[in-house]
ZAFI-293225 format. One record per atom (N, C-alpha, C, O): residue in three letters; x, y negated, z negated. Coordinates in steps of 0.001 Angstrom, whole numbers, padded with zeros to 6 digits, always signed. Layout:
ALAXYZ/...
This chain:
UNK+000845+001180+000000/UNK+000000+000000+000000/UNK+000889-001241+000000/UNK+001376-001520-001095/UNK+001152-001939+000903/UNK+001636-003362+001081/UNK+000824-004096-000146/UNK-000280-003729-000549/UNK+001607-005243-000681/UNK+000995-005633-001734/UNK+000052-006919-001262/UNK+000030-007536-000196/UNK-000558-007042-002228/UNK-001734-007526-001667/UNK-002264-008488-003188/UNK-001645-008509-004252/UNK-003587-009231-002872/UNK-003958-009800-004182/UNK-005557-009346-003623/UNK-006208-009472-002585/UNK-005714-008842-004768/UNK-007470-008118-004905/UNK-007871-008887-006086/UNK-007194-009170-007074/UNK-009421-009255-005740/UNK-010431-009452-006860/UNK-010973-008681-007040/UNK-011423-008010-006111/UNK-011245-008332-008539/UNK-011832-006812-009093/UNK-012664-006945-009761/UNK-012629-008058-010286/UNK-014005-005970-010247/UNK-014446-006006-011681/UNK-014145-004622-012271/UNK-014434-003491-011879/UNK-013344-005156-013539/UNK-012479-003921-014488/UNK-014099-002813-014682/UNK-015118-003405-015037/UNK-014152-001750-014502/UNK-015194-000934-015072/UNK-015116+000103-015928/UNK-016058+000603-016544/UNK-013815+000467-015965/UNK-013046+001315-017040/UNK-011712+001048-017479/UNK-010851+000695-016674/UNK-011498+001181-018607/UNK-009851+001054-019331/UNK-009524+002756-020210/UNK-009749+003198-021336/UNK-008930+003257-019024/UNK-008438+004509-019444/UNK-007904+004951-021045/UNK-008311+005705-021928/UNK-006409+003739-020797/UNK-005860+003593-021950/UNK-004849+001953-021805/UNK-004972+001030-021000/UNK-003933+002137-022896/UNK-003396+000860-023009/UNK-002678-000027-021624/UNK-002381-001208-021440/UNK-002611+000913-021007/UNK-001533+000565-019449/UNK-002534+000801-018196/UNK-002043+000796-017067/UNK-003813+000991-018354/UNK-004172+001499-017235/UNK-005991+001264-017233/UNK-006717+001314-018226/UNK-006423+000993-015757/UNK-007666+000683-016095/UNK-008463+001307-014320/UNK-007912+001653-013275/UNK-009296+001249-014543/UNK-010407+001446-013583/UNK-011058+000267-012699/UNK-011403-000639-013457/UNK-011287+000030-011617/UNK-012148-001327-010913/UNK-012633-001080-009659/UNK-012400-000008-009102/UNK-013310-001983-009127/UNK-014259-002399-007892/UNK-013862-003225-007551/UNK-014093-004297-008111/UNK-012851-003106-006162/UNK-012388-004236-005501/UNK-013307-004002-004489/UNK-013829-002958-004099/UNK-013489-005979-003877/UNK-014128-006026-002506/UNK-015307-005633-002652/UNK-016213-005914-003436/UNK-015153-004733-001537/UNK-016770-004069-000988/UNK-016656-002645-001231/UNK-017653-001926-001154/UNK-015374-002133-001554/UNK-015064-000820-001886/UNK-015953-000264-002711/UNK-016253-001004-003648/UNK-016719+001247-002691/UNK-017625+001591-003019/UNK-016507+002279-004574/UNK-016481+002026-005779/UNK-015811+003121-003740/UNK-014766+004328-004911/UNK-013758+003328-005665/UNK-013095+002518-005019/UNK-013698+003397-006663/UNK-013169+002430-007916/UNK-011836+002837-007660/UNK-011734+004000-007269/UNK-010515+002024-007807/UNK-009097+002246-007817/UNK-008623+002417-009151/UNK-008991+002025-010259/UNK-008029+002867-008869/UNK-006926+003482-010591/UNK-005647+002377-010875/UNK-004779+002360-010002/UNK-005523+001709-011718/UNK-004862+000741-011846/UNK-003489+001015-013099/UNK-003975+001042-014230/UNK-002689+001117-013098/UNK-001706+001040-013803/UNK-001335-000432-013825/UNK-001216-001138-012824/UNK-001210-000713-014758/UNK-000509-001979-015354/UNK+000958-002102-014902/UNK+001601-001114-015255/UNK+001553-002852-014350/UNK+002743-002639-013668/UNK+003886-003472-014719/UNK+003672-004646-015022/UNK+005279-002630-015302/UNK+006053-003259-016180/UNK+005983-002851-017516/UNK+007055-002954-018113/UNK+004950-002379-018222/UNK+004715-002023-019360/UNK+004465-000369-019399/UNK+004310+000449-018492/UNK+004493-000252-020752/UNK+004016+001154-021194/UNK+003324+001351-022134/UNK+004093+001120-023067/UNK+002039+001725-022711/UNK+001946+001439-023777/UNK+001679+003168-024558/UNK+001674+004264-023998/UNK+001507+002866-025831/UNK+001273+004304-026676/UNK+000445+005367-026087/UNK+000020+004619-025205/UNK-000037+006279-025877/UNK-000596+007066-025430/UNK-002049+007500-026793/UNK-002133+007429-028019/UNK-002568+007751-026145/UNK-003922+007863-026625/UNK-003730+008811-028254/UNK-004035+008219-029290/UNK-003367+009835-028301/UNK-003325+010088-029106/UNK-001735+010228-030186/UNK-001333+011270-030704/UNK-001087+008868-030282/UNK+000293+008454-030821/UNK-000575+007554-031660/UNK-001762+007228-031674/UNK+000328+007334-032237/UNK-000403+005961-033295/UNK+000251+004691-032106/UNK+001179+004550-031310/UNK-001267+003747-032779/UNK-001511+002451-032185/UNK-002119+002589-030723/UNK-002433+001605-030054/UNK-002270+004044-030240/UNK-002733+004220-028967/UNK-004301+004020-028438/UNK-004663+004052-027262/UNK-005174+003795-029662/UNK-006303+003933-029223/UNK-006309+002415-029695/UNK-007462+002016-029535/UNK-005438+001304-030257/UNK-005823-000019-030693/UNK-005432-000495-029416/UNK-006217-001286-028892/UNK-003983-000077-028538/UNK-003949-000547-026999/UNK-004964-000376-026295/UNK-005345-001275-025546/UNK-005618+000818-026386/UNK-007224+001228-025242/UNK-007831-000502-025510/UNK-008139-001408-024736/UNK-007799-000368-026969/UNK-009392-001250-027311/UNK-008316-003143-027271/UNK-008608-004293-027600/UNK-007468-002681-026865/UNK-006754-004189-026822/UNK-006958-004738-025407/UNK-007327-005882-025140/UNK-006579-003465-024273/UNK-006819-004059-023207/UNK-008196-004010-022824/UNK-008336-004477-021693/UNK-009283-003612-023351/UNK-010560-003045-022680/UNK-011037-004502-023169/UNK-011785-005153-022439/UNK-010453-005186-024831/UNK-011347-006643-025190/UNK-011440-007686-024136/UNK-012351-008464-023851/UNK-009659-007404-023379/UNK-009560-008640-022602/UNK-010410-008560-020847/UNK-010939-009450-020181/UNK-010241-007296-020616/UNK-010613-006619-019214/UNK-011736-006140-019277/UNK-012510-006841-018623/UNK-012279-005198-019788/UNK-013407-004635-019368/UNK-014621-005788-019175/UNK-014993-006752-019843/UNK-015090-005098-017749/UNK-016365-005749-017281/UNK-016022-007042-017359/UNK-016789-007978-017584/UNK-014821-007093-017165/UNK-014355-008960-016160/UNK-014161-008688-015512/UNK-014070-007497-015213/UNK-013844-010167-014448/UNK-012753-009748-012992/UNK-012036-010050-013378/UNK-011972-010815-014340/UNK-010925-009418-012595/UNK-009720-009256-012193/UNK-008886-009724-011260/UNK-009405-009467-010174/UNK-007758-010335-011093/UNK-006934-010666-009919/UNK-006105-009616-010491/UNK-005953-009339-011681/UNK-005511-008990-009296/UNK-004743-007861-009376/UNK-004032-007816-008098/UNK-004512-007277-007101/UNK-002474-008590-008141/UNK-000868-007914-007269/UNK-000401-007246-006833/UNK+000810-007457-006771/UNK-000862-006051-006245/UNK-000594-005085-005672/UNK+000753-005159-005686/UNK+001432-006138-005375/UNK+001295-003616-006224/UNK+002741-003902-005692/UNK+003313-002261-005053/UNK+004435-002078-004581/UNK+002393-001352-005166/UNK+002527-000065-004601/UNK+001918+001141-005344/UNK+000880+000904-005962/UNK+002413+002418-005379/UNK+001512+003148-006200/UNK+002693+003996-007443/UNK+003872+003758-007705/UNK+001980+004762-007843/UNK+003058+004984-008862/UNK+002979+006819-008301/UNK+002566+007341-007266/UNK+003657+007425-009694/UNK+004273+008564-008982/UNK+002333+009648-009019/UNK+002176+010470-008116/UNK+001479+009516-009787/UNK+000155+009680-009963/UNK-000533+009545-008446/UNK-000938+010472-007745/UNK-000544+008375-008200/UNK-001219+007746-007134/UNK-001864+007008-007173/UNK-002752+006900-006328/UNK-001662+005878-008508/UNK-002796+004947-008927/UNK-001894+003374-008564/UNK-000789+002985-008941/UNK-002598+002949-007965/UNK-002064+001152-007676/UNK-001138+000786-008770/UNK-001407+001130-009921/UNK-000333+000280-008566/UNK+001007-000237-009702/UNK+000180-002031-009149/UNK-000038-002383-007990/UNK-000055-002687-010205/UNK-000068-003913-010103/UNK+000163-005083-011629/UNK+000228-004770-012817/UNK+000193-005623-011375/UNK-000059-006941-012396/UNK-001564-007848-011881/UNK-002040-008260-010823/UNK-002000-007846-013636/UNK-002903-007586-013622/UNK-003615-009044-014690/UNK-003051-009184-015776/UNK-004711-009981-014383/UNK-005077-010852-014638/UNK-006329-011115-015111/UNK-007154-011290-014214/UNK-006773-011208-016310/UNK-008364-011087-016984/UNK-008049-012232-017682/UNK-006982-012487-018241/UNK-009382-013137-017593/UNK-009914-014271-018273/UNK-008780-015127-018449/UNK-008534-015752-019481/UNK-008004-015128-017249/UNK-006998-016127-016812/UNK-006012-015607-017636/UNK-005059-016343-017386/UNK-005556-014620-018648/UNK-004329-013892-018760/UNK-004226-012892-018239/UNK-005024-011988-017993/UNK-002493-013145-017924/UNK-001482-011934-017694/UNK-002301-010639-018716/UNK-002993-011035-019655/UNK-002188-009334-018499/UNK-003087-008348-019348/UNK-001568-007652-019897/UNK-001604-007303-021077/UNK-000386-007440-019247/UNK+000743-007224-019710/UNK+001098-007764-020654/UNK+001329-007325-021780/UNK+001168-008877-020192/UNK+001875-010289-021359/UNK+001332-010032-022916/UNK+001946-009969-023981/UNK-000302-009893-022538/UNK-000871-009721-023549/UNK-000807-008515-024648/UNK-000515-008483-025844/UNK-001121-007763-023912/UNK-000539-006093-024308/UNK+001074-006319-025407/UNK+001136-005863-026549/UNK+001829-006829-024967/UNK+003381-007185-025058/UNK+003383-007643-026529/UNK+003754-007032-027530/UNK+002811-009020-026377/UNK+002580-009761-027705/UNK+001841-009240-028411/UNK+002399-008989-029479/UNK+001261-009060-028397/UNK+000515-007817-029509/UNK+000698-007164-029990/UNK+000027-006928-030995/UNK+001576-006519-029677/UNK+002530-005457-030038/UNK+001675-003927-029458/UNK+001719-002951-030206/UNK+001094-003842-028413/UNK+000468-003140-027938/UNK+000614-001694-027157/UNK+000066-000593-027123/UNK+002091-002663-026338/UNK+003181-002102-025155/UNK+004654-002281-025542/UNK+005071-003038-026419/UNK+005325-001531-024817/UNK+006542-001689-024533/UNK+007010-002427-023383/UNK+006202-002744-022510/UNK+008231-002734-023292/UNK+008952-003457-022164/UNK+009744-002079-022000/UNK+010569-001945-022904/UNK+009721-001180-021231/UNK+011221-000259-020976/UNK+012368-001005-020424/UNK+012493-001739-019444/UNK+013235-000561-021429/UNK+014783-001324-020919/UNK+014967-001474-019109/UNK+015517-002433-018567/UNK+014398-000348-018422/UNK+014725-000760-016527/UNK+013813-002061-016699/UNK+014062-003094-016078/UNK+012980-001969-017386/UNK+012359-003515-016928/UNK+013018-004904-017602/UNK+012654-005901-016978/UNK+013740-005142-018522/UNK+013601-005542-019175/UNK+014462-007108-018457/UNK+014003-008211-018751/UNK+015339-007020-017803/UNK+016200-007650-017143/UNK+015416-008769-015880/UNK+015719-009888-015468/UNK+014300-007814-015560/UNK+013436-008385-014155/UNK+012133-009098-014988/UNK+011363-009931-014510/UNK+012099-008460-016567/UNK+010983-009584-016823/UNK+011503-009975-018584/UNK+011348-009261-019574/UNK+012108-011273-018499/UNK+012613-011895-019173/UNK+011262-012506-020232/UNK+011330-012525-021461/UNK+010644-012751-019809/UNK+009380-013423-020519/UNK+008753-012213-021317/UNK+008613-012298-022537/UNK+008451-011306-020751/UNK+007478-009979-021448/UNK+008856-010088-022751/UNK+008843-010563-023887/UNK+009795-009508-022061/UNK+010937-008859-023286/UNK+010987-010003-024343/UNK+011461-009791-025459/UNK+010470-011271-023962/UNK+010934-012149-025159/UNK+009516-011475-025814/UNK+009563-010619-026697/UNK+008750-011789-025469/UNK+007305-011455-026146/UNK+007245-010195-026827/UNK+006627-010011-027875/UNK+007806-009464-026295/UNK+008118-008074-027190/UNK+008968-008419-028308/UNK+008617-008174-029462/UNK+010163-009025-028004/UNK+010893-009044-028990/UNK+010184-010117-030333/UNK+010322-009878-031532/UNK+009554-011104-029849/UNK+008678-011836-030743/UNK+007655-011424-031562/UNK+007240-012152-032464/UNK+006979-009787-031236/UNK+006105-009217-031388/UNK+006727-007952-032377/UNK+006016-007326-033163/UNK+007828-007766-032230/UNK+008971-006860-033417/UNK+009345-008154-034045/UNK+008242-008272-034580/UNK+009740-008825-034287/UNK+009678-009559-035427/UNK+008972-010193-036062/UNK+009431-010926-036938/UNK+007585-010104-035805/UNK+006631-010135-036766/UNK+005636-009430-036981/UNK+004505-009753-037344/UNK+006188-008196-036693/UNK+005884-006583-037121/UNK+003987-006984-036818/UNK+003196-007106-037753/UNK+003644-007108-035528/UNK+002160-007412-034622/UNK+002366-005917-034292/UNK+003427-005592-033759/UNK+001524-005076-034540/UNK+000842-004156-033834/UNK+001524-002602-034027/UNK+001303-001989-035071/UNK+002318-002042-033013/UNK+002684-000935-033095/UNK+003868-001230-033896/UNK+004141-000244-034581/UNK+004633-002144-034072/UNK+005839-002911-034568/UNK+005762-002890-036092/UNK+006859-003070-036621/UNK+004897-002741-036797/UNK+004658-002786-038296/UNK+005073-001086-038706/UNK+004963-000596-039829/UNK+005453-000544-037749/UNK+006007+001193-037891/UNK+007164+000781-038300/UNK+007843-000205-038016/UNK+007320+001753-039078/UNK+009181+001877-039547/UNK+010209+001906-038433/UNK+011151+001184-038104/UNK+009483+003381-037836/UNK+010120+003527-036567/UNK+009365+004017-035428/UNK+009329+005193-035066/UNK+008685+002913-034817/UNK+007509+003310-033634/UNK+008541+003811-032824/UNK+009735+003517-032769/UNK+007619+004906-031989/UNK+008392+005907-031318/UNK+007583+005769-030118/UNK+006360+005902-030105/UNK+008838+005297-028371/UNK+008044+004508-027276/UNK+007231+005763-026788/UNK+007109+006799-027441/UNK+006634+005496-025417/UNK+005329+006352-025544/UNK+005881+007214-024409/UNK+005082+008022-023936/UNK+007480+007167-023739/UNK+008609+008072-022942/UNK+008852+009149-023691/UNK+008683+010313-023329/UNK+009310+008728-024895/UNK+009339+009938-025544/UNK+008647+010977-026500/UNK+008975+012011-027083/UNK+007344+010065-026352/UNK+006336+010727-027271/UNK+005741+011855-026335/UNK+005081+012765-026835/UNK+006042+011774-024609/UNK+005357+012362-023693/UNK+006725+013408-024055/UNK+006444+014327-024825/UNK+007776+013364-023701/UNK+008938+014418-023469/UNK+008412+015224-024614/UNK+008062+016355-024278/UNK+008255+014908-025983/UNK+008273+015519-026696/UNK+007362+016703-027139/UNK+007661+017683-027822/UNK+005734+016232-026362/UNK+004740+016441-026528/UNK+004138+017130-025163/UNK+002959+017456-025025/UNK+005057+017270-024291/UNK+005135+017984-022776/UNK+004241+017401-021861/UNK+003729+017893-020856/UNK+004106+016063-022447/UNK+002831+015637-021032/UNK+003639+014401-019955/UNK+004514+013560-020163/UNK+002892+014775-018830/UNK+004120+014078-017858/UNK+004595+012367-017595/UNK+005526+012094-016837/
């Protein structure tokens, strides 16, 4: 998919990184990954407060959504825009998501926000030792 800018209405939020929508005139809803972030997985701790973090800001809004290709799944990789915020950004500061270190260099702003979001222990960050949601999958055999 060449990237592109779509208007959407969010109709599902899977989990913290990922959501459901109706672009256009398109009848079949696209699978949306949040592009840059990662967040906890559904059943990790803080994983079901990311569901309900991104679903407050997204669900059943529109959306502007960046196309930037698909991921290894097959779901649209984009950045992603509800009620005039970044949904990453937001996720980030919250302490919601992660920045993975490959990203961390190409998005200077998220990583500050993360890092702003560990030092005042917001969200998954109030863990002793939150454990990212890369290795909660290795560990836990899901892909």
């Amino acid at each position: 998919m060449p990237a592109a800018v779509l208007l959407c209405l969010v109709i599902a939020v899977g989990d913290g990184d990922s959501l459901s929508a109706r672009c256009d005139a398109s009848q079949r809803p696209l699978q949306v990954r949040l592009a840059t972030i990662d967040a906890p997985e559904l059943r990790q701790a803080f994983g079901q407060a990311a569901r309900s973090g991104l679903q407050g800001l997204c669900l059943h809004q529109r959306a502007q959504m960046h196309t930037l290709g698909h991921d290894a799944y097959g779901r649209t990789l984009a950045h992603v825009r509800c009620r005039g915020q970044d949904a990453a950004a937001a996720q980030v500061g919250a302490g919601l998501a992660w920045v993975p270190s490959r990203q961390a260099a190409s998005q200077p702003q998220l990583y500050r926000l993360q890092q702003q979001a560990r030092a005042s222990g917001a969200g998954l960050w109030a863990q002793r030792r939150p454990m990212p949601p890369w290795d909660y999958r290795r560990r836990h055999g899901q892909p």
